[in-house]
N, C-alpha and C positions, 0 to 999 in steps of 0.2 A: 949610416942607418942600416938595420939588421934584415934582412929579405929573409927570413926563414922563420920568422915567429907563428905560432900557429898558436892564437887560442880565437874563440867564436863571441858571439853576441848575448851569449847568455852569460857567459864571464863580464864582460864587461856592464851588464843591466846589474849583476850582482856585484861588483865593484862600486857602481853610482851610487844604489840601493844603502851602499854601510856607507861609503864616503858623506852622504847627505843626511845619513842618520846618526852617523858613529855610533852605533849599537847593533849586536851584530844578531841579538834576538829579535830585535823591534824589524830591521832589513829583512830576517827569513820569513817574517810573519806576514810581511807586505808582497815577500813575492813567492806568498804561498809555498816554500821550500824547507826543513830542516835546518838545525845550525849546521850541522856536522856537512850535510852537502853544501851550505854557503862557505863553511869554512875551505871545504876542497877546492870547489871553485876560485875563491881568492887565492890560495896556495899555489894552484897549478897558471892562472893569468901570472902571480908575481915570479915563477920562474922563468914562462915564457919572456916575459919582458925584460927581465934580469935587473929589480929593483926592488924592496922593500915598498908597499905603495902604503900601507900601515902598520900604524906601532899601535901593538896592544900591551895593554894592561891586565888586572884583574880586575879594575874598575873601572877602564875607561878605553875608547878605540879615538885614535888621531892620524891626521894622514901626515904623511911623511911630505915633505919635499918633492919628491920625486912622486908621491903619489897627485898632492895639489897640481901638479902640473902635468899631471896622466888624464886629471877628472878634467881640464880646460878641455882638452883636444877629444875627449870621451864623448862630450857633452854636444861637441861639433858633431860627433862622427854622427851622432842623432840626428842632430838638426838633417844634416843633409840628406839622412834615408828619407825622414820625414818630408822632405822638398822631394825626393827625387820617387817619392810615392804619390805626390801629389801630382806632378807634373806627368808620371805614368798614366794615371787616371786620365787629367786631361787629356792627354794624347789620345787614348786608347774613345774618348768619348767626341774627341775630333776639334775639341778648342784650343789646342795647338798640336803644331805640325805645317806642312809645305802642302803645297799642292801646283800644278803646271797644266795652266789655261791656255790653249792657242787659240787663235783668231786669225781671222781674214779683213779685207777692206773694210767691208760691209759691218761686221759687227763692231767695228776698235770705232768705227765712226759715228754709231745708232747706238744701241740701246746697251752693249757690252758695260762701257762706262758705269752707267746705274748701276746696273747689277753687282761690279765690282764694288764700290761705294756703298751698297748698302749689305754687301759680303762683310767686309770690314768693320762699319758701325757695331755689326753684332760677333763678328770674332777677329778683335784687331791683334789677336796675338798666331794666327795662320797666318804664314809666307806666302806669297801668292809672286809665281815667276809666270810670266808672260810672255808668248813664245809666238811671233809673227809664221802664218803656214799658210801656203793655199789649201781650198779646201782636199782639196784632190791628193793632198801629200799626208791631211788627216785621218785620212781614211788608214792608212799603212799605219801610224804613230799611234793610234789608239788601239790598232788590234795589236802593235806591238808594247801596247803600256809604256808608250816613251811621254805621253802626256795622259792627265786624269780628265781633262775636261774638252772639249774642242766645240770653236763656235764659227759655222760653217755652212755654205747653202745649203739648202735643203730641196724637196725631202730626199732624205739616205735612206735606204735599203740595203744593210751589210750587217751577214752574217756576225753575229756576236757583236752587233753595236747599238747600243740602244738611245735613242732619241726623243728630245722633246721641243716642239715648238719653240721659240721665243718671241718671235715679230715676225710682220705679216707687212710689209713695206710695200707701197703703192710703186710702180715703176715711172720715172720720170725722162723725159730727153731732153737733153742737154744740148745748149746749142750756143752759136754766137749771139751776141746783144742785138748785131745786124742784120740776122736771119731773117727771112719774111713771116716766120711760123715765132719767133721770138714774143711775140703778145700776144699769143692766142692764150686761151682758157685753156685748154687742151688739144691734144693731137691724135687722131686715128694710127695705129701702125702703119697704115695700107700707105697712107700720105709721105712715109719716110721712105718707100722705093726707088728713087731719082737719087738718095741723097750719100751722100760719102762717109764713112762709118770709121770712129776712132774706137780701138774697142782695147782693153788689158790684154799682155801680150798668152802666147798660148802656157807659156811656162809655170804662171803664176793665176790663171785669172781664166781656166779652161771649162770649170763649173762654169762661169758667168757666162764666158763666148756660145757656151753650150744652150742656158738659156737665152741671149739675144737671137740666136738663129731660130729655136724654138718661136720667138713672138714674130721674128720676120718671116720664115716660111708660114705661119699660121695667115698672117695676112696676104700671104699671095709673092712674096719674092725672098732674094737670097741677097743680105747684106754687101754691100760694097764695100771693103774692109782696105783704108788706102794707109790708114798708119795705126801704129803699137805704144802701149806704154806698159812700164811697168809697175807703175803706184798711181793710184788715185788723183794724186797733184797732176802726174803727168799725161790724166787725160784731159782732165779740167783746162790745164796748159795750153795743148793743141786745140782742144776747140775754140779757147780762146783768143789764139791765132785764126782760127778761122780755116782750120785745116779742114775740120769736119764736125759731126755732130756724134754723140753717142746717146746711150740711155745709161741708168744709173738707180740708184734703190733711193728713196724720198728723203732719206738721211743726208742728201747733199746739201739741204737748205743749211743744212748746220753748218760748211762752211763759207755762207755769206760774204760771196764772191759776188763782183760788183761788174766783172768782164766777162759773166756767161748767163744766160738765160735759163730756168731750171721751168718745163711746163708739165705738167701730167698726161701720160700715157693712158688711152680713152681705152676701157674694159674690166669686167673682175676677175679678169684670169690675168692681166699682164700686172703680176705680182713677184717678188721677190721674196723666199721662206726664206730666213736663219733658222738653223738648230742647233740647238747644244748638243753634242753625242757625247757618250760613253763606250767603255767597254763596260761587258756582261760578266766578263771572268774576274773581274778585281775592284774592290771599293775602297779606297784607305776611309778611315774615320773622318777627315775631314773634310777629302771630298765628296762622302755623302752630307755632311754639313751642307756643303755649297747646293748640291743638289736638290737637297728639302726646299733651302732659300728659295733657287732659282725656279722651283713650283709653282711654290705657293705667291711670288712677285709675277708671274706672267705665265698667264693663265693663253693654251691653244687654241689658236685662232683671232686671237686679237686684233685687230691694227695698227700698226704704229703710225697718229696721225703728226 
């Protein structure tokens, strides 16, 4: 196969044009051009190509062999501008394309899920990569545009990142089945002073320890903090041993664990924010897509009951 042919797109429109008409008046008339420049144009495609692609007559134009089998692969070469103009579009208007959501405990466990679901219903044809991060490590990854979207405690205050509520999660604690406070309605902070605190370790889970000591110093003491985990399973775990108690965002009920007690946290401040963030410097099309969505589905300040 020859790498050095050089003719354009306008040769080959005027190639289609007589092959589909065999007439080489009727073809310049349709594409608004002269004979004599339709004529050039087939003359200089058929040297480039180095084949007769028609035989003419004084009364009649036919394609040759070689040309019938020029206009098959001609006729592709359209189709595919034609897709690959369309799918430009699309891209460029955000209904396909990729996009990289990270998340935390808190969101992959509560309200994230929806959100992604009903991302999808309306554009199943965006990639959507999912990228587990503490919050704390999002903050670096979105001003460095390593991900478009981040769902993560709130509130943030960071230069060139812009944020929007998602859920407004009541705070619960977490306890053994055998705990004495395990049946109450609810719990005062003040009341969890005595008690032994399993809390996410500092590497991954340093927003959250940040807020627990926020609600314990507010009531008057400083956590007793006697073990670590480092995923959600393995706080649930240890309390369920009875190692200790912790607190946790209201999305635990979801998973309907049968060996831990989940009561609510008595106040309207002992709350847990997710935010979505962005950066300010960069949008691709599609992750502004997600962003409209994620507006207009949850609205700031909500609850998530």
């Amino acid at each position: 196969m020859g790498n050095n042919v050089r003719f354009d797109l306008r040769q080959i429109k005027a190639f289609i044009a007589v092959a589909e008409a065999l007439h080489f008046k009727k073809a310049a008339e349709a594409l608004f051009i002269t004979q004599p420049a339709l004529s050039r144009l087939i003359k200089g495609l058929e040297e480039e190509v180095g084949a007769h692609l028609l035989a003419r007559t004084t009364r009649q134009v036919n394609l040759t062999e070689s040309g019938r089998l020029f206009l098959e692969e001609c006729r592709q070469v359209f189709l595919h501008i034609d897709r690959g103009v369309y799918l430009a579009r699309r891209a460029a208007a955000g209904d396909i394309g990729h996009i990289t959501v990270a998340y935390n405990d808190f969101s992959i466990n509560g309200v994230l899920p929806r959100i992604l679901e009903r991302f999808k219903e309306c554009h199943p044809e965006v990639g959507i990569e999912l990228v587990y991060m503490p919050s704390h490590e999002q903050h670096k990854a979105l001003r460095d545009l390593l991900i478009d979207i981040g769902f993560l405690i709130g509130p943030l205050a960071v230069e060139g990142i812009e944020t929007h509520r998602v859920v407004y999660e009541r705070t619960t604690v977490i306890l053994p089945v055998r705990h004495p406070l395990a049946h109450r309605s609810s719990i005062r902070a003040a009341e969890l002073a005595d008690e032994k605190f399993i809390l996410g370790s500092e590497s991954g889970w340093s927003e959250y320890r940040a807020y627990v000591l926020k609600v314990c110093l507010r009531a008057g003491f400083t956590p007793n903090v006697i073990q670590e985990a480092t995923t959600s399973n393995g706080i649930f775990g240890l309390v369920a041993a009875n190692m200790g108690i912790s607190l946790y965002s209201d999305c635990v009920k979801k998973f309907q664990r049968e060996d831990i007690a989940v009561v609510p946290l008595e106040g309207e401040s002992t709350a847990i924010e997710t935010v979505a963030a962005w950066s300010k410097s960069y949008e691709s099309p599609s992750a502004r897509l997600f962003k409209e969505l994620l507006k207009s589905e949850m609205t700031p300040g909500d609850w998530q009951d």
